[in-house]
C-alpha positions as CSV (number, residue, x, y, z in Angstrom):
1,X,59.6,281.9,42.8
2,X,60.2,284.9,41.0
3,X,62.2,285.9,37.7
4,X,63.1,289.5,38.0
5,X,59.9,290.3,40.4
6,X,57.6,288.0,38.2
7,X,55.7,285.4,39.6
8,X,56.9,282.0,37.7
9,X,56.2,279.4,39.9
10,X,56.3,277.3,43.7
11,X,58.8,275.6,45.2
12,X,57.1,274.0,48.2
13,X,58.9,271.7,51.0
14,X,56.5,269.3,53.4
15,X,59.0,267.6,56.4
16,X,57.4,264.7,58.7
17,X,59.6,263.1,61.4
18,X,58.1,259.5,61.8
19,X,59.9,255.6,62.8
20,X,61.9,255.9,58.9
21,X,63.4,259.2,60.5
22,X,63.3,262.8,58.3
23,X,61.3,262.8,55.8
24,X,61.3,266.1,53.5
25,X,59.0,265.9,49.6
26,X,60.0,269.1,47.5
27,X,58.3,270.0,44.6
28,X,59.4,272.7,42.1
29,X,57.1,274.0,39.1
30,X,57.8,276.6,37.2
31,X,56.5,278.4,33.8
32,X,58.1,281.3,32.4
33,X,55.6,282.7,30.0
34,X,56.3,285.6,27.1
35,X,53.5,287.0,25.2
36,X,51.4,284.3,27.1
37,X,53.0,281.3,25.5
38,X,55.2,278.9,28.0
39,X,59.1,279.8,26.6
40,X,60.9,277.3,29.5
41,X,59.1,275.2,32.2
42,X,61.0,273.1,34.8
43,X,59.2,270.7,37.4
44,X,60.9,268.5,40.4
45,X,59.8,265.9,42.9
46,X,62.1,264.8,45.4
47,X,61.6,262.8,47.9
48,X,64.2,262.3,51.1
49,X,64.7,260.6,54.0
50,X,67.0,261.5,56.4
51,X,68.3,259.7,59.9
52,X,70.2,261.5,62.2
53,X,70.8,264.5,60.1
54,X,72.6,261.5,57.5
55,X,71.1,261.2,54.2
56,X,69.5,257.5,53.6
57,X,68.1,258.0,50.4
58,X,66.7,260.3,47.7
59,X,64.4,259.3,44.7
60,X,63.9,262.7,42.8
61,X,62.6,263.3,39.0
62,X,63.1,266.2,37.1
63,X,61.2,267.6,33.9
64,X,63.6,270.5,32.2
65,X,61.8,272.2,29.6
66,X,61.4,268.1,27.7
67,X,64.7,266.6,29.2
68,X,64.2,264.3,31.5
69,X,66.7,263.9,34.2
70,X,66.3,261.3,37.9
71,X,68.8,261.2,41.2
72,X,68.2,257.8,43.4
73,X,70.5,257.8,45.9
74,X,71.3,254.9,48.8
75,X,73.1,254.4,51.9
76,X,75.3,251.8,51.6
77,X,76.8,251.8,54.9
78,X,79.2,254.6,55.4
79,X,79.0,256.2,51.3
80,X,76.0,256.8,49.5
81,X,75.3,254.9,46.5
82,X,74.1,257.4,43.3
83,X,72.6,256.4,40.3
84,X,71.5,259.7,38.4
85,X,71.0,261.0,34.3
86,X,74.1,262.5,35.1
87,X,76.6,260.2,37.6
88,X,76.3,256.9,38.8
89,X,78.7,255.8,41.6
90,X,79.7,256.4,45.2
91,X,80.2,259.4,47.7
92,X,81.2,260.1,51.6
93,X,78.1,259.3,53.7
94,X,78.3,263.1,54.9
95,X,77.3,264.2,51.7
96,X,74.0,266.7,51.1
97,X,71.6,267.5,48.5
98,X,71.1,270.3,46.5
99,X,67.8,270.9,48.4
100,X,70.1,273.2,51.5
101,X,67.0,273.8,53.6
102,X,69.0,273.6,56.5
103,X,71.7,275.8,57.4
104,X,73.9,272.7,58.5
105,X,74.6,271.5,54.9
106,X,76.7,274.3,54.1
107,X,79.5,272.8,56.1
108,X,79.1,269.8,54.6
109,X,80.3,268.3,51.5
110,X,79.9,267.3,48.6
111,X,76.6,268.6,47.7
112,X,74.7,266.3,45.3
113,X,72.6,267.5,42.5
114,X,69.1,266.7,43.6
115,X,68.0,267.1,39.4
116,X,71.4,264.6,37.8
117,X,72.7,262.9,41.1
118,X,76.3,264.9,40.0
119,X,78.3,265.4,42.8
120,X,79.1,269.1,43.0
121,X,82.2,270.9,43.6
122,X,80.9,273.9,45.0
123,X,82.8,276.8,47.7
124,X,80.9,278.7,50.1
125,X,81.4,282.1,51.8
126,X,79.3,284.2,54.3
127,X,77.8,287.2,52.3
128,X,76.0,288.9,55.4
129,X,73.9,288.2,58.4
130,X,72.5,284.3,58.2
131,X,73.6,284.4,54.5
132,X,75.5,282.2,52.3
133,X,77.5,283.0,48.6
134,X,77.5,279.7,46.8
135,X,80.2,279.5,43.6
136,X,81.3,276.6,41.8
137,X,79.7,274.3,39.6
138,X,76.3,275.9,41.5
139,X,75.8,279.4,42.2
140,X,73.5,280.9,44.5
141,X,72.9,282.9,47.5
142,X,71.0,281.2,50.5
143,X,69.3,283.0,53.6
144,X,68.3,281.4,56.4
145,X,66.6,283.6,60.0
146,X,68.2,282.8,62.9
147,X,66.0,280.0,63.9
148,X,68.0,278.1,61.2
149,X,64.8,278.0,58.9
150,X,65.5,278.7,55.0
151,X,64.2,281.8,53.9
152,X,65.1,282.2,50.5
153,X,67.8,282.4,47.3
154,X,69.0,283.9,44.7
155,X,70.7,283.1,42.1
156,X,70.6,283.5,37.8
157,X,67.9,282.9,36.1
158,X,68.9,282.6,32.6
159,X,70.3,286.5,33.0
160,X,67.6,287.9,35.2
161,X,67.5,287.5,38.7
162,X,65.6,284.3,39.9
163,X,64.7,284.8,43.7
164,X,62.6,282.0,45.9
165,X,61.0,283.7,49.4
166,X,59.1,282.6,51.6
167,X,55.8,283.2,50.9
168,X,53.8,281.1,53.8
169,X,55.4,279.8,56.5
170,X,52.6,276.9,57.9
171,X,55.0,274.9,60.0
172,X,59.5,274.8,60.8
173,X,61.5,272.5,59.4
174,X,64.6,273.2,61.4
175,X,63.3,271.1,64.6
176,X,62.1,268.7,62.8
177,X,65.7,268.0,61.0
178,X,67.1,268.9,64.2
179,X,64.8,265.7,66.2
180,X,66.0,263.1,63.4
């Protein structure tokens, strides 16, 4: 992760496919230092489980620079039960995370805050070759390749420019959610 080209921080992704179906852990941790003191830190783990390409649950925990924020989320047959720091109650069962590793969830709505469990009203509009404008109550800019992997984002990073690229690539997601 960087904040206008300095290194802040990792956002890694590790996807198994096993009997439960796809499972993807993310984990997020970040320091922005000035004058080498920490001025804003933000850590995530999230944990999902996927079955044919349907979201079946989420348990996710968030540290925001000292405020603590969750996101559990259920299947309850066809909606998806949230309880969140930020909404509790029910969505579509074709709902997505905020996680969009996969090119498919940008046809997909609503997208739910993988940090508050909020349900996000978001629009989305191509912005180039395998890219992706996201406005709304999130903005950002995803890039996948055209093997459907994500590649990065962009997107404001408290008025510089945060980017996440791929750094190391050690294995693809995209058949993996594909398989499930």
């Amino acid at each position: 992760m960087l904040r206008d080209g300095d290194d802040i921080g990792t956002h890694s992704l590790s996807a198994t496919l096993d009997d439960r179906g796809f499972v993807i852990e993310i984990r997020i941790d970040l320091a922005v230092k000035v004058l080498g003191f920490t001025a804003y830190s933000y850590n995530l783990i999230n944990r999902e489980t996927w079955r044919d390409q349907q979201l079946v649950s989420v348990d996710s925990r968030v540290n925001d620079d000292g405020d603590e924020d969750f996101c559990k989320v259920a299947r309850e047959g066809d909606e998806l039960s949230i309880s969140g720091s930020r909404f509790t109650g029910k969505v579509p069962g074709s709902a997505v995370t905020t996680s969009y590793y996969h090119p498919d969830f940008i046809s997909r709505r609503p997208w739910i805050s993988s940090q508050s469990g909020r349900p996000l009203e978001i629009d989305i509009a191509p912005s180039g070759e395998n890219a992706f404008q996201v406005s709304g109550q999130l903005t950002t800019k995803l890039t996948y390749d055209s093997r459907g992997e994500w590649m990065g984002a962009e997107f404001d990073a408290g008025g510089e420019l945060g980017t996440y690229e791929l750094i190391s690539e050690t294995g693809l997601i995209s058949p993996l959610w594909t398989a499930s």
